[in-house]
N, C-alpha and C positions, 0 to 999 in steps of 0.2 A: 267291163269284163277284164279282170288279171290278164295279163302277158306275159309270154313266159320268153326267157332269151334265145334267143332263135337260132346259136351259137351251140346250143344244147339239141338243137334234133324241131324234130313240127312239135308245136303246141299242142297241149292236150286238144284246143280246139280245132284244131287243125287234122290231126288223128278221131276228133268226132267227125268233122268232116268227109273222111275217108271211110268210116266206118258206115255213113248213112250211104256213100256212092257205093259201098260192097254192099250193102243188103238188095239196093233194086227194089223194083217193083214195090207192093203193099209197103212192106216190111220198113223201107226207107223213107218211104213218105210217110208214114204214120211216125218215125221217131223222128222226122224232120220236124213235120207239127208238132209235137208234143215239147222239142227242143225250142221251137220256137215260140209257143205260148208259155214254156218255163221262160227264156228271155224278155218278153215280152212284159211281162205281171213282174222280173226283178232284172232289169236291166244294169244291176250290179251282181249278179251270180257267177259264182266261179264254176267255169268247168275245167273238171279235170278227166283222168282218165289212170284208172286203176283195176287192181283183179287181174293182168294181162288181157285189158280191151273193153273193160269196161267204160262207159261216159257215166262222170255222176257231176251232179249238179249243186254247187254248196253256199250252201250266203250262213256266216256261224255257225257251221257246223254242216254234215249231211243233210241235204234235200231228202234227192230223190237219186236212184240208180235208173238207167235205161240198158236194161236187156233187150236181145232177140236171139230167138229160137226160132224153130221152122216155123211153128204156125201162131207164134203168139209174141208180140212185143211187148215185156214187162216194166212195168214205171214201176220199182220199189220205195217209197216212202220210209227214210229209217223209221222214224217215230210217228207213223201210221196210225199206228194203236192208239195216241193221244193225241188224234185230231179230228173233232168232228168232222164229220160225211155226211149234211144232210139230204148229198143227192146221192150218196149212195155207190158211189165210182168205186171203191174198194170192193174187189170182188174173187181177189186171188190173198194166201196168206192170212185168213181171218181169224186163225188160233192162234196167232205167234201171240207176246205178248206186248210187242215192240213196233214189230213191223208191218206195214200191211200195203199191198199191193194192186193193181190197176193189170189186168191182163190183155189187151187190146187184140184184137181177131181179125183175120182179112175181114172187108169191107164194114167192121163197127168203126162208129165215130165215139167221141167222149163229147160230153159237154164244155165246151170251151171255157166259158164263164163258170163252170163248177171244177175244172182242173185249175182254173187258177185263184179261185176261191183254195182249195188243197194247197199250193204252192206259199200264197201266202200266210196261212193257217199253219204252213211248217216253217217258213221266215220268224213271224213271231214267235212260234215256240223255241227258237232256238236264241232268238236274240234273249227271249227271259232265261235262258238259261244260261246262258252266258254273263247277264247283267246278277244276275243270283250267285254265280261263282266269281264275279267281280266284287261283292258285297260282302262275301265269305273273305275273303285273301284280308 
């Protein structure tokens, strides 16, 4: 994971860390997990921390955003739209054209192995898109 100079203020990861102790209860544990099974399936992701408080999650590009609201923790997926779901975890944002999102609820779980099935599924899209504008240049 990137490091940021510590000369400049807390790390983004560091400010995600702060952000999961202010949520408490469901709220924090569920974007702890979901923080931690992004780590876990790309243990080269960068996190940052954007929007005033957002954590977002980046390996080439956007991942995924982790929102909270009162009663729902949001995993935003930029490029949602172009990554197969065969289980189906996208269940908030399914009009956009781009993006599509995972809305989590007190006491639901996600499928472990099908979020990071997601995770990696938007790794590779980004690296092809990446290696296709390296091809371009």
């Amino acid at each position: 994971m990137k490091k940021s100079d510590p000369a400049a203020g807390p790390s983004p990861s560091e400010l995600i860390d702060e952000k999961i102790a202010s949520l408490g209860a469901w709220r924090g544990d569920t974007l702890a997990r979901m923080r931690r099974l992004i780590r876990d399936e790309d243990p080269e992701v960068v996190e940052e921390w954007k929007w005033m408080g957002t954590p977002v999650w980046s390996h080439d590009g956007i991942l995924c955003t982790g929102e909270s609201y009162k009663g729902v923790v949001k995993l935003t997926f930029a490029k949602g739209a172009s990554l197969d779901d065969p289980a189906r975890l996208f269940n908030a944002s399914l009009d956009g054209k781009v993006r599509r999102a995972i809305d989590i609820h007190e006491g639901e779980e996600v499928d472990p192995a099908a979020f990071k099935a997601l995770v990696r599924a938007a790794i590779e899209l980004n690296a092809a898109a990446k290696a296709k504008a390296r091809r371009a240049r």
